[in-house]
N, C-alpha and C positions, 0 to 999 in steps of 0.2 A: 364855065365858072365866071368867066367874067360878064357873061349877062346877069347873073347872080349881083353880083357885085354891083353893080349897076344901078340896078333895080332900087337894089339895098339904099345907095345913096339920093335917088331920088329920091324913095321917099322919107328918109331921111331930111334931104334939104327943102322938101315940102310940108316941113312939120313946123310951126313956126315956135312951138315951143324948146323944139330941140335943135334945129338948125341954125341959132347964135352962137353955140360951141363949135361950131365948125369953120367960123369967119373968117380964124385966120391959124388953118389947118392945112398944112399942103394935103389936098386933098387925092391927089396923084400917087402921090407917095403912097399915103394911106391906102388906097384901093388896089395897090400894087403887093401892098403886103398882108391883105385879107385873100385875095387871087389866089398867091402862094402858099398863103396857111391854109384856106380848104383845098385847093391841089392837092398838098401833101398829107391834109386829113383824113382824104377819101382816096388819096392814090389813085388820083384821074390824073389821066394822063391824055392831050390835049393829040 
């Protein structure tokens, strides 16, 4: 999951249209709590 996640945020913050909303985003945080939600979305269990 959390390569998932990961990913996500690359390219995410390789987008240049869309990664200025994320500036000043704990971005830790964030990834922490997408981790969690598809964890518990698909009931994987690590």
């Amino acid at each position: 999951m959390q390569a998932a996640v990961d990913l996500l945020h690359q390219r995410v913050l390789a987008d240049a249209e869309v990664a200025p909303f994320f500036l000043r985003i704990d971005l830790d945080r964030i990834r922490r709590h997408q981790r969690l939600f598809l964890e518990q979305f698909t009931c994987w269990r690590p």
